[in-house]
N, C-alpha and C positions, 0 to 999 in steps of 0.2 A: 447464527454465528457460533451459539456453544455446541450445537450439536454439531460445527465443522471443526472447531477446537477438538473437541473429544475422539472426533475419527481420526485427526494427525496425533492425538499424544498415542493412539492405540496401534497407529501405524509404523509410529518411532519404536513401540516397543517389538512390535512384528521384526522391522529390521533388525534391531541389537541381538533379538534374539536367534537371526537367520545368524551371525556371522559366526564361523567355522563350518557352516555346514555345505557350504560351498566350493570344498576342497580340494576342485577339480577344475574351476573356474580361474583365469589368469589374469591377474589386474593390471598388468602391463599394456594389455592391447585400451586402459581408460585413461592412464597415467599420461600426465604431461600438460602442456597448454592447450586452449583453445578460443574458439573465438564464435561465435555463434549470433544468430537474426530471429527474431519471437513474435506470433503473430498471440494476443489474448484477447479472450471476454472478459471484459475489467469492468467491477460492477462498484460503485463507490454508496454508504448509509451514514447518513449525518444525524443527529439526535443533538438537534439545536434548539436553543432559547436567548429571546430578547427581553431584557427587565429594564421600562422606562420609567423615571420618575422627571414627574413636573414638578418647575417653581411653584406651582399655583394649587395642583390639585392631587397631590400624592403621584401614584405609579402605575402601569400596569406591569402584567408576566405575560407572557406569549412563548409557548412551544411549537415548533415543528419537527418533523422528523421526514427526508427529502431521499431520495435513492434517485441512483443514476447506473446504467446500464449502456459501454460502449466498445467497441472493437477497436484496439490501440495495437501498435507495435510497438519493439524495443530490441534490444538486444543486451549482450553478456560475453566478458572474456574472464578467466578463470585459470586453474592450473590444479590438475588432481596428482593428488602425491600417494603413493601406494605404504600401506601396512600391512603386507603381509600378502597370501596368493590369492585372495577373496575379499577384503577389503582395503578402501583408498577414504581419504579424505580429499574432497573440495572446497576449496578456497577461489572465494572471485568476486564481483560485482555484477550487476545487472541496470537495467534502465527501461522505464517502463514510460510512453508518452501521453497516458491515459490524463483527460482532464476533468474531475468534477466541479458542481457547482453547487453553493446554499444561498437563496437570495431573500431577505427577509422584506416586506413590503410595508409600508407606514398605513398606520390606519387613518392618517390625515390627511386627505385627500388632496389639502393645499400644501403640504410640506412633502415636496418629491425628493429635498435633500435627505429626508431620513432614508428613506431605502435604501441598504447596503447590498452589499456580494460580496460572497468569498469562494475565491475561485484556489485550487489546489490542483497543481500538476509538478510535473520535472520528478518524476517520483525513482531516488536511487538506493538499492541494498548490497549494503556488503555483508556477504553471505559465509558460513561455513557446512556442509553436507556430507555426512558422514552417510559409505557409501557400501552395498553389500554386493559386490559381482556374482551374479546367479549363474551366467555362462559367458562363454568366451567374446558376445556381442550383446547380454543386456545386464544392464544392472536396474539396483532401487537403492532409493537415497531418501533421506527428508533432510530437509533444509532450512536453518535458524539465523536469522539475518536483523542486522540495524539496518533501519530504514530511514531517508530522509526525504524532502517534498518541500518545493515554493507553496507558500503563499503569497497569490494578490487580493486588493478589494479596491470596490469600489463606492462613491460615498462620503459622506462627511463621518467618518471613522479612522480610526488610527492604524496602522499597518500591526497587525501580532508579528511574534517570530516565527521562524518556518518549524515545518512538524518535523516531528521524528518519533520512531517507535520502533517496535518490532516485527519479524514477520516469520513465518512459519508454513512450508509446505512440505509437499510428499513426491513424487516425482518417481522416474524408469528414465533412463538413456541407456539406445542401442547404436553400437559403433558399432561400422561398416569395414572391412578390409582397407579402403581406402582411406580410412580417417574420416569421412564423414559421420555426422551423428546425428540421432533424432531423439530430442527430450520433450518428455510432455510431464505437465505440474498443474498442481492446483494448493493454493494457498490461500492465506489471506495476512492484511497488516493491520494492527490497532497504533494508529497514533496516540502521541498527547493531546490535548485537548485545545481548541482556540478561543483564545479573549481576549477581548479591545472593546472598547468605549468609543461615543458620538456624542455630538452636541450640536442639537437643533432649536434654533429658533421657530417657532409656533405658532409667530401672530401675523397676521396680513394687515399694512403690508409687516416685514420682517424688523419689528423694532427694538427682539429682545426683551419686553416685555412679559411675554410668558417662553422660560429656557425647560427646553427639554433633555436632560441626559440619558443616553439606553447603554446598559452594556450588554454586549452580545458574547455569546458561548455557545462551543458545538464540540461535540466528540466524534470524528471522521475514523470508520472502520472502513477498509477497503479489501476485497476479495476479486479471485481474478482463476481462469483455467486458462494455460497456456502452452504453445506448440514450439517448438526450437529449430532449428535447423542451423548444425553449424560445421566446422570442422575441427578436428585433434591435431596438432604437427607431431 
């Protein structure tokens, strides 16, 4: 993930320093609204841990670290506003329907209430992409966006808040005579981090006698390469 970090900050600087040099390119034919349909490889890395302690016998720590790889769609409407005859700013939103999942599993083979899930999807950015028109039908852009995401779980755990972070990609769209366009991106998003608490009873049968508490924690990065197809009015 930093070596994807480090190729977008090297790519944002490629762009800043492409604009003026494009002085022949018209930004008129990118300007305006649009509205667009995304097919991505959305790959989601969780770098999770459960820490239990018992009434009885102190605690344990338990890490995992879980990846997910899947083909989601989404889409994006936006509006690019022009600075000048070679660059625009974008402004818009996007919606990605990708779902992952971290599911932690009880080492107590009679306590099936401790297994939890945390499942993360509804994933939406509000975006801004400052944009370098190269010629009259493609540009390059990178794109710096808040991000936000449900959470569900499942379990004798308590619901966290949903996530939010930020996100960062690089990206080309080429309009067509017609108003049609085709963007393709590849980025990624680092949320904040997830935490919530359980409380398990231990004993068979279940009398409370020995109480178990875990709290659980995960740090969800997600990355994604993705395909656009939309149109400009």
């Amino acid at each position: 993930m930093d070596k994807l970090k480090t190729t977008l900050i090297a790519a944002c600087s490629s762009v800043l320093a492409s604009v003026g040099t494009s002085s022949l390119a018209d930004s008129s034919n990118f300007a305006g609204p649009y509205i667009g349909l995304s097919i991505s490889g959305y790959g989601a890395a969780f770098d999770g841990r459960a820490v239990s302690t018992s009434s009885n016998s102190g605690g344990t720590d338990n890490s995992v670290q879980v990846g997910n790889v899947a083909g989601v769609t989404g889409g994006e409407i936006g509006y690019s506003v022009p600075l000048g005859s070679a660059f625009l700013l974008d402004i818009g939103a996007s919606y990605l329907a990708g779902e992952s999942k971290l599911h932690y599993v009880s080492d107590d083979a009679g306590s099936v209430d401790a297994d939890v899930e945390f499942k993360v999807d509804e994933h939406v950015t509000y975006y801004i992409a400052p944009t370098v028109v190269l010629s009259d039908t493609s540009s390059l852009y990178v794109k710096v966006g808040l991000a936000e995401a449900d959470i569900g779980v499942k379990g004798d755990i308590t619901t966290p808040a949903n996530l939010s972070g930020q996100t960062w990609a690089i990206g080309t769209r080429t309009v067509l005579q017609s108003g049609i366009f085709i963007r393709s991106e590849a980025g990624y998003t680092e949320y904040n981090g997830i935490n919530a608490t359980g409380t398990t009873a231990n004993a068979t049968p279940k009398t409370g006698t020995q109480q178990t508490t875990t709290s659980y924690s995960a740090d969800p990065t997600t990355a994604y390469g993705q395909i656009s197809l939309g149109f400009r009015f």
